[in-house]
BAFI-626729 format. One record per residue (C-alpha): x, y negated, z; residue in three letters. Coordinates in Angstrom, 1 decimal. Last residue first. Layout:
% residues N
+--------+--------+--------+------+
:      u :      v :      w : code :
+--------+--------+--------+------+
:      X :      Y :      Z :  ALA :
...
+--------+--------+--------+------+
This chain:
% residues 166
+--------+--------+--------+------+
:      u :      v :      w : code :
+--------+--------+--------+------+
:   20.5 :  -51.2 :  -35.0 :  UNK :
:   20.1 :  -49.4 :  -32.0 :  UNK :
:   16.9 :  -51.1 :  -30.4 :  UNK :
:   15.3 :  -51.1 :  -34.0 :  UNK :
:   15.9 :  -47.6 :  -34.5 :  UNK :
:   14.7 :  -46.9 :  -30.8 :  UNK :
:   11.3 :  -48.4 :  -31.3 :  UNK :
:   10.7 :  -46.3 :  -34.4 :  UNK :
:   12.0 :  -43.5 :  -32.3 :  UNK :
:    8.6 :  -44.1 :  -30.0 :  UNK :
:    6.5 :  -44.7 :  -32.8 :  UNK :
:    7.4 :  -41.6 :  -34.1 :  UNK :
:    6.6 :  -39.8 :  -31.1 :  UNK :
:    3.4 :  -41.4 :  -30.6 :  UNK :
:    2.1 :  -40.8 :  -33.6 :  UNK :
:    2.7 :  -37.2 :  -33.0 :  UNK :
:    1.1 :  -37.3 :  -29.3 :  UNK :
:   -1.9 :  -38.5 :  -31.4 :  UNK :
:   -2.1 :  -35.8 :  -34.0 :  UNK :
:   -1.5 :  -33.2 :  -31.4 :  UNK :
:   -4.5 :  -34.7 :  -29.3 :  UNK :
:   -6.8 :  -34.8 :  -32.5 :  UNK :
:   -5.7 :  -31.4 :  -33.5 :  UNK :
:   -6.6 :  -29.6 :  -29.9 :  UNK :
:  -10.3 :  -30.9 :  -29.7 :  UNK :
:  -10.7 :  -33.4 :  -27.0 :  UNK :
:  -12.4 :  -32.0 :  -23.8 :  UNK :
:   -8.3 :  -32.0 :  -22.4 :  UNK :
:   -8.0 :  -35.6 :  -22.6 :  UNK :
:  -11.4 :  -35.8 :  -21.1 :  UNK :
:  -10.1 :  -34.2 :  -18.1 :  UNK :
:   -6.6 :  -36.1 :  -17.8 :  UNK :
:   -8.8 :  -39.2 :  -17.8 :  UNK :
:  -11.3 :  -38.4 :  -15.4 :  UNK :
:   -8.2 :  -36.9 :  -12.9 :  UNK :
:   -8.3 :  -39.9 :  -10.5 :  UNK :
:   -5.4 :  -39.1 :   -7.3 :  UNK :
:   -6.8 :  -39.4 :   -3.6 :  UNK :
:   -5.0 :  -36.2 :   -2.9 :  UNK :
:   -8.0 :  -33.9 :   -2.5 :  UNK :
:   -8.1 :  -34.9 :   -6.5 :  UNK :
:   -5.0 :  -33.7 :   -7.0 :  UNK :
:   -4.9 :  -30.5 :   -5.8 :  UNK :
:   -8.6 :  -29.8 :   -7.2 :  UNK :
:   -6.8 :  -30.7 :  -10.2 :  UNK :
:   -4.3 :  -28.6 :   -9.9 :  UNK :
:   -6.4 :  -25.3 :   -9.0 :  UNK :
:   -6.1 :  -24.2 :   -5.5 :  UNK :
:   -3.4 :  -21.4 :   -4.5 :  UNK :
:   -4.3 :  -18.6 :   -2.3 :  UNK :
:   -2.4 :  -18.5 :    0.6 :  UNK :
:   -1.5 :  -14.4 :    1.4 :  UNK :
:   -2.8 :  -13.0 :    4.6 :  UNK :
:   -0.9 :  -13.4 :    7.3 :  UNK :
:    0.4 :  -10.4 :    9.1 :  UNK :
:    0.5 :   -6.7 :    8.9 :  UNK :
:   -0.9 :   -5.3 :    5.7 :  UNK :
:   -4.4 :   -4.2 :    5.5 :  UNK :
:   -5.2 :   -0.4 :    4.5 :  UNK :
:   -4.9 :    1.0 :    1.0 :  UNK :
:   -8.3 :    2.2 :    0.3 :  UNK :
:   -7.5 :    4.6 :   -2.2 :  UNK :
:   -4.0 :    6.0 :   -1.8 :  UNK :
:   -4.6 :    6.8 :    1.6 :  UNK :
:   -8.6 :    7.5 :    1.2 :  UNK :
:   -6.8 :   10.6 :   -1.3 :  UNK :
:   -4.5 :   12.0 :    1.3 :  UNK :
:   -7.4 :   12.5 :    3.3 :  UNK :
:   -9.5 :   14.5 :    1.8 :  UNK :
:   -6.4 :   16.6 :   -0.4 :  UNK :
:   -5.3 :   16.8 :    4.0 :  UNK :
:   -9.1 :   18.4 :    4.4 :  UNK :
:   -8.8 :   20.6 :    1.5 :  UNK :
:   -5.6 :   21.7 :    2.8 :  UNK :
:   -6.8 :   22.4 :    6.6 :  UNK :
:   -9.6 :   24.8 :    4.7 :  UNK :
:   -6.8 :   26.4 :    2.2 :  UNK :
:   -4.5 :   26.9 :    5.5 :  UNK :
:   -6.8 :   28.3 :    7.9 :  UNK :
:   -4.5 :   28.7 :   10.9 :  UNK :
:   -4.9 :   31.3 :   13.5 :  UNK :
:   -2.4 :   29.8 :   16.5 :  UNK :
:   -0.4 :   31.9 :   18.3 :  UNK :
:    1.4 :   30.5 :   21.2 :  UNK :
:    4.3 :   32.4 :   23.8 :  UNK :
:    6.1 :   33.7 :   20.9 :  UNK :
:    9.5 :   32.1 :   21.4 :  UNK :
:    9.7 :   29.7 :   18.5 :  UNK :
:    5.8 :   28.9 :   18.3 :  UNK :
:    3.5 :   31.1 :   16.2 :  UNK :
:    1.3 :   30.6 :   13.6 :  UNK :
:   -1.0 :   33.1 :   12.1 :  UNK :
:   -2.4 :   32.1 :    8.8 :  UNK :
:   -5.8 :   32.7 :    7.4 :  UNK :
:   -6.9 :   33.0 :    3.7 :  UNK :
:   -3.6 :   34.9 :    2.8 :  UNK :
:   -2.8 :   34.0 :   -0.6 :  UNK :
:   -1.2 :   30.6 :   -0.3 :  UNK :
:    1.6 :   33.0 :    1.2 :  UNK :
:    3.2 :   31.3 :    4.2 :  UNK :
:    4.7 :   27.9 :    3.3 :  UNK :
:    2.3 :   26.1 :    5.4 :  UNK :
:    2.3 :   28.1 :    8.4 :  UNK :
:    6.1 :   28.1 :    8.5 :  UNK :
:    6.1 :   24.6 :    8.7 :  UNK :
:    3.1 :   23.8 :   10.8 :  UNK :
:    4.5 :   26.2 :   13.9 :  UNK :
:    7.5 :   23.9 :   14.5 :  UNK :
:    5.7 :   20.6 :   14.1 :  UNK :
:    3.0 :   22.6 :   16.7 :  UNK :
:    6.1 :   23.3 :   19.3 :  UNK :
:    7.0 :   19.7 :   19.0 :  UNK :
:    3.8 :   18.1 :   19.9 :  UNK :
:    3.4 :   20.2 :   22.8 :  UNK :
:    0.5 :   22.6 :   22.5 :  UNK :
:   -3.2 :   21.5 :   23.2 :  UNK :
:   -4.8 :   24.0 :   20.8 :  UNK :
:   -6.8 :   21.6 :   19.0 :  UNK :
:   -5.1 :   18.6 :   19.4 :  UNK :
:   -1.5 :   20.2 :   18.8 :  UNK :
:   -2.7 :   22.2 :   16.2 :  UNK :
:   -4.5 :   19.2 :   14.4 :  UNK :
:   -1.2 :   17.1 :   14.9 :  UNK :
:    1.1 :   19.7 :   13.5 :  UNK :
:   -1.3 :   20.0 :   10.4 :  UNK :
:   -0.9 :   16.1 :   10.0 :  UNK :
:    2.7 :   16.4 :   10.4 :  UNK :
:    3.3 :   19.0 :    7.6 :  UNK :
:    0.9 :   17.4 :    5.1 :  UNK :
:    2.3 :   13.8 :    5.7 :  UNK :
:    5.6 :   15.2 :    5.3 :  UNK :
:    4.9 :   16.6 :    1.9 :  UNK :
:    3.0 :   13.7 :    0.5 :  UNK :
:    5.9 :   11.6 :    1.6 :  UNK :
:    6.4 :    9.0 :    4.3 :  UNK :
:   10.1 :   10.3 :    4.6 :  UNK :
:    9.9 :   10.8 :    8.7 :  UNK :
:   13.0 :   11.4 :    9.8 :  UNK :
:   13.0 :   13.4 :   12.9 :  UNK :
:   13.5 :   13.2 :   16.3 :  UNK :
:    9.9 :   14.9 :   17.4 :  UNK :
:    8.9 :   12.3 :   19.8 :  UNK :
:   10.5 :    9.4 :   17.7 :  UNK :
:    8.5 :   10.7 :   14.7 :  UNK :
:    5.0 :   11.4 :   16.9 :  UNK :
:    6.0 :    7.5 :   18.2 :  UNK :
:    6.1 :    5.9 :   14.9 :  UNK :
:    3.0 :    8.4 :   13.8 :  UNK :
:    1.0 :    7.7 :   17.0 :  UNK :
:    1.7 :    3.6 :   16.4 :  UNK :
:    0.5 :    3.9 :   12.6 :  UNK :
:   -2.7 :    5.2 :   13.7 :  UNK :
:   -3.2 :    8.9 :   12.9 :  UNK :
:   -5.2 :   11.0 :    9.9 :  UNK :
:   -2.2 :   12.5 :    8.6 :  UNK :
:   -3.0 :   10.8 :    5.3 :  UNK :
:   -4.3 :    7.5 :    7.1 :  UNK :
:   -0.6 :    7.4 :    9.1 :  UNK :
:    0.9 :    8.3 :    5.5 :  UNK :
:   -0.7 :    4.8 :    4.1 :  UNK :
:   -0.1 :    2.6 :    6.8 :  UNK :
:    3.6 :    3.7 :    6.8 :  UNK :
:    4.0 :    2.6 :    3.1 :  UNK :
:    4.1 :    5.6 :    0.5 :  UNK :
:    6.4 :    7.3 :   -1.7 :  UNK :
:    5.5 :    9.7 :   -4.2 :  UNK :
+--------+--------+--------+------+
């Protein structure tokens, strides 16, 4: 499932900004999907907690994540060896599951104004300077009585043209 950018920066547990630039960093396309989200966020906690470069920790989250879901704890390593990382893969799922869910949940505010709500006609109207009193007891009238009358008025109305035509 697709998600807006506010969403999959709450998933991975960022501000929109460090996800833009985390994407930029890494040159990748980010998909704002579930599976993205999973693998950045996990690149972000290694790169945090272990204070490797962003792009070594993208590197090491992959692999890490597709190890076998077996193996309580995961060792990953960047490209050329020089960092191991022990990663609890169940406990850093539970904790994306966590997050994942206050994404789709309490979708964050969108950028901009917020939307105009519209007032009610006849509050419209009346902040207009226009009298609605009749148009309101118009409407208190029961339904048959008002079709009754806009019948009469109808024929009254071609009545008035028959004459004018003939």
């Amino acid at each position: 499932m697709e998600m807006t950018l506010a969403q999959f920066a709450l998933a991975v547990n960022a501000d929109t900004k460090w996800v833009q630039n985390a994407s930029a960093g890494l040159g990748v396309y980010l998909a704002y999907s579930e599976g993205d989200a999973r693998r950045l966020g996990l690149a972000k906690v290694i790169h945090e907690t272990a204070g490797t470069p962003l792009r070594a920790a993208w590197e090491m989250a992959g692999p890490a994540l597709a190890a076998d879901p077996s193996a309580p704890i995961v060792s990953a390593e960047s490209g050329d060896g020089s960092v191991r990382v022990a990663v609890d893969v169940d406990r850093y799922l539970c904790t994306f599951t966590a997050w994942l869910s206050r994404a789709y949940l309490h979708e964050p505010r969108r950028r901009g104004r917020p939307a105009v709500r519209e007032r009610a006609p006849a509050l419209s109207a009346e902040s207009f300077g226009l009298d609605v009193s009749l148009i309101a007891a118009n409407m208190r009238r029961p339904l048959a009585e008002r079709l009754r009358e806009a019948d009469d008025a109808a024929e009254l109305m071609n009545r008035f043209r028959l004459r004018r035509s003939g």
